[in-house]
N, C-alpha and C positions, 0 to 999 in steps of 0.2 A: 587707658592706664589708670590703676587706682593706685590713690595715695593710701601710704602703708606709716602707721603710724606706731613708734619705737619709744615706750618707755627707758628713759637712761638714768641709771642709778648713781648716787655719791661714792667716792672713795679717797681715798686721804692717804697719801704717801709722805711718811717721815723715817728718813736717816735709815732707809732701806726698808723698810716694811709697810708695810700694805693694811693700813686700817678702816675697819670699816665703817660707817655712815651710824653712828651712833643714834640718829633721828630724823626724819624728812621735814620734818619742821624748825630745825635748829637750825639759825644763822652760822654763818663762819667764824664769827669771832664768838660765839656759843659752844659749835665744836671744838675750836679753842680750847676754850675753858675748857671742857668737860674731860678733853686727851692729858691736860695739864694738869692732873691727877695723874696718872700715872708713869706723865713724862714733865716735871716741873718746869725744865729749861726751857719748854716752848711757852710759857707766860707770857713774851711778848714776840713771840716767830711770828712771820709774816706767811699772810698764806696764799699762793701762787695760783694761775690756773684759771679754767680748766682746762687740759687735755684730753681731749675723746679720744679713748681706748676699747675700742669695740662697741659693746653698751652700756659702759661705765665713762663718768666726767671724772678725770681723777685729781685732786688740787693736793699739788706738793707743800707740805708746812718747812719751812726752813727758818732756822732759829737767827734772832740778832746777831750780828759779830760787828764787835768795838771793844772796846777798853771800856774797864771800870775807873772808877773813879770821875 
């Protein structure tokens, strides 16, 4: 039997959509930042994961919830 060896890509799921791997070298709290341009409120989301989905790892970003103040 040979071993069969399976590249698995990034993907990043927030608040229902499915984004993609901005960089293979960027930490998570790197893609972080860089989704927090176009979605502010994940500034300090925590980011979950991974879940293998086929040959995608997919890390759910889900945002704080507390109270201000």
């Amino acid at each position: 039997m040979a071993i069969q060896v399976e590249k698995l890509t990034r993907s990043f799921s927030y608040s229902g959509l499915t984004l993609p791997d901005p960089g293979e070298g960027l930490s998570l709290e790197e893609v972080r930042d860089v989704f927090s341009i176009q979605f502010p409120e994940i500034v300090s989301a925590a980011i979950e994961g991974p879940e293998r989905k086929g040959n995608k790892l997919v890390f759910t970003i889900r945002k704080a919830v507390g109270a201000k103040g």
